[in-house]
C-alpha positions in Angstrom: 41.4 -50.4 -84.4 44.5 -49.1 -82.9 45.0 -45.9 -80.6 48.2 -43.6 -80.6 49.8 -43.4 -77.4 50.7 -39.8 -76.5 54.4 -40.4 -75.3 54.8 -36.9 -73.6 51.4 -37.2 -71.5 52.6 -40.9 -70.6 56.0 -39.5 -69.2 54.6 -37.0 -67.2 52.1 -39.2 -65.7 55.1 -41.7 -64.6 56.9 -38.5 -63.8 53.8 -37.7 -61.1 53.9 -41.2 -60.0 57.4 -41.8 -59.4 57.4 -37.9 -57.1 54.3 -39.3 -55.1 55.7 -42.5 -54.4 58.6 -42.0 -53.2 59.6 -42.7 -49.8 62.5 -40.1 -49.1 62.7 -36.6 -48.9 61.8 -34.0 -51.5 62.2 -30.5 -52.4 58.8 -28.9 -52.1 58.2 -24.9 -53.3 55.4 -23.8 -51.2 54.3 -20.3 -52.7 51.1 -18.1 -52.5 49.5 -15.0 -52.2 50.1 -12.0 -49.7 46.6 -11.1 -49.0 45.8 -14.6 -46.5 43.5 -14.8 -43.7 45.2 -15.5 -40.2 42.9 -18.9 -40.3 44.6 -19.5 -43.3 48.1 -18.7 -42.3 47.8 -20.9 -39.6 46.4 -24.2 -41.8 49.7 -23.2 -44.3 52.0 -22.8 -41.1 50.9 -26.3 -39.7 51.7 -27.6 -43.2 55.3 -26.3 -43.4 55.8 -27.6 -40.3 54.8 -30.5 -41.2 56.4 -31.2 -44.3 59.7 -30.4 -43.0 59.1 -32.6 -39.6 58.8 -35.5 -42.1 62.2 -34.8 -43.6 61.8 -32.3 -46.4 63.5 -29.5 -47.7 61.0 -26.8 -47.9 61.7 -23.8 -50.4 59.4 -21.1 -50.7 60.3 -17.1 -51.0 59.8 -13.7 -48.5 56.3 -12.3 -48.8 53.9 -12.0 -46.1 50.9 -13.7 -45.5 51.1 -17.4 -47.4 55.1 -17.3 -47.8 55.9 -15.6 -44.1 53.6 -18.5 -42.8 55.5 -21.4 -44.3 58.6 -20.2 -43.0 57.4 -20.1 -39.3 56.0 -23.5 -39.5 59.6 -24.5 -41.0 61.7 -22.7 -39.1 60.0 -24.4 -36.0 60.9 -28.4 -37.6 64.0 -27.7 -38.3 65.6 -24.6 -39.6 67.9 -26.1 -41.7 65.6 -27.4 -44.3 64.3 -24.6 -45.5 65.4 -22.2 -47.9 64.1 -18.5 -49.0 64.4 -17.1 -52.2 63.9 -13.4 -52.2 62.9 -11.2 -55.6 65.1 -8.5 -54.4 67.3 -7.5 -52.2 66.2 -8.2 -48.2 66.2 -4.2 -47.4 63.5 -4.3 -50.4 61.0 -6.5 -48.4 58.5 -5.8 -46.0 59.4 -4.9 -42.6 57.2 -6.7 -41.7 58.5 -10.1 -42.9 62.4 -8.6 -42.4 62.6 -9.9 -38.8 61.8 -13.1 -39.6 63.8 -13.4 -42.9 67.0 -12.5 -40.9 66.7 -15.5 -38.8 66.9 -18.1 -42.0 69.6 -19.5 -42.4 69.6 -20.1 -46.2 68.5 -16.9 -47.6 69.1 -16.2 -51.4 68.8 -12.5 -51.5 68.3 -11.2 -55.6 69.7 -7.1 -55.6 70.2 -7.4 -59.3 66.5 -7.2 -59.2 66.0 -4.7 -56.8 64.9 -1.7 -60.4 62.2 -4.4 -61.2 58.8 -3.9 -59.9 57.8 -6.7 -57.9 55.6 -8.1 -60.1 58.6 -8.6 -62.3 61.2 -9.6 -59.5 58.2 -12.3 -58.0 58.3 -13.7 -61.1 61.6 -14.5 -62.4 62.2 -15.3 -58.4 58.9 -17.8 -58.9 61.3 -19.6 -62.0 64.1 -20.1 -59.9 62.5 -21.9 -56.9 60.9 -24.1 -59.7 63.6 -24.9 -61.2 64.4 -26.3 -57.4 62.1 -28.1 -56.6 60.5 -31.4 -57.5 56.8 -30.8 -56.5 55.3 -27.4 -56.0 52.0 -26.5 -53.3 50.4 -23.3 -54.0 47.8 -21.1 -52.4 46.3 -18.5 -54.9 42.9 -16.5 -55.7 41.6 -17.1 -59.4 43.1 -13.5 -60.7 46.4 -14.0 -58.7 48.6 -13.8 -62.6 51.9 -14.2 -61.3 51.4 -17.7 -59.1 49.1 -18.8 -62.0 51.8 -18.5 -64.5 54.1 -20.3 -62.1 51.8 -23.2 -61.4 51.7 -23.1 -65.4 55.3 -23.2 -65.8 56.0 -25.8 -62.8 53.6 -28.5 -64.9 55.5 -27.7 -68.1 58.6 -28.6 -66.2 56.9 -31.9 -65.2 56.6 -31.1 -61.5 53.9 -32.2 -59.6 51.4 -29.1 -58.3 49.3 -28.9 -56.2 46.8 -25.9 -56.3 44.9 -24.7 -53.4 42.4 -21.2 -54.4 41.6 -19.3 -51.7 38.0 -18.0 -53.4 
């Protein structure tokens, strides 16, 4: 008795492998929720820093709380590996987050978007760090839509995720 082989599932599993073994550096999305515990933002900041210490190029996008806190940690290893993808325009984020986001050096800013709501801005801004990266780490509650959908459309794409729920 013979089994088929199911070609697609085989290619993405030597997709996965070839990402996790390799040696050099990779593009890495790190995306996740607003709504994070300090404790939490602390664990995600060491991680940035972390990541981009070893060499790679850290792409993530402008929110506060999970975002904001990979950008710290990166902008501390070495500012020049990491790149921020805004939904909108930079005068459409927090003020809270501004500060920081004026500091980065590569900053994509999106003002085409800027008559979107945010949900629909985050989400085609979500699509276009995908498309940039070769694995992405994200932070999310279990009702969090919008990062959901991206994890979903990341594994489609063959990239490797990694999916951290905060509940």
């Amino acid at each position: 008795m013979s089994q088929s082989i199911d070609i697609p599932k085989l290619d993405a599993l030597a997709q996965e492998l070839a990402t996790i073994q390799q040696t050099g550096s990779k593009r890495i999305a790190l995306l996740g929720s607003r709504h994070v515990p300090i404790t939490h933002q602390n664990l995600i900041e060491m991680m940035s820093y972390a990541l981009v210490l070893t060499g790679n190029r850290l792409i993530t996008s402008g929110a506060t709380g999970t975002n904001l806190a990979a950008i710290r940690g990166a902008m501390r290893a070495d500012s020049s590996l990491l790149t921020v993808i805004l939904p909108q325009s930079l005068e459409r984020q927090p003020r809270e987050s501004r500060e920081q986001l004026e500091q980065v050096m590569h900053l994509v800013e999106n003002p085409e978007n800027d008559n979107l709501s945010l949900a629909e801005a985050s989400a085609l801004c979500n699509q276009e760090i995908v498309s940039r990266c070769q694995q992405l780490i994200c932070f999310a509650f279990h009702d969090s839509h919008t990062l959901l959908k991206t994890c979903q459309d990341a594994e489609e794409q063959r990239k490797v995720v990694t999916l951290f729920y905060f509940d």
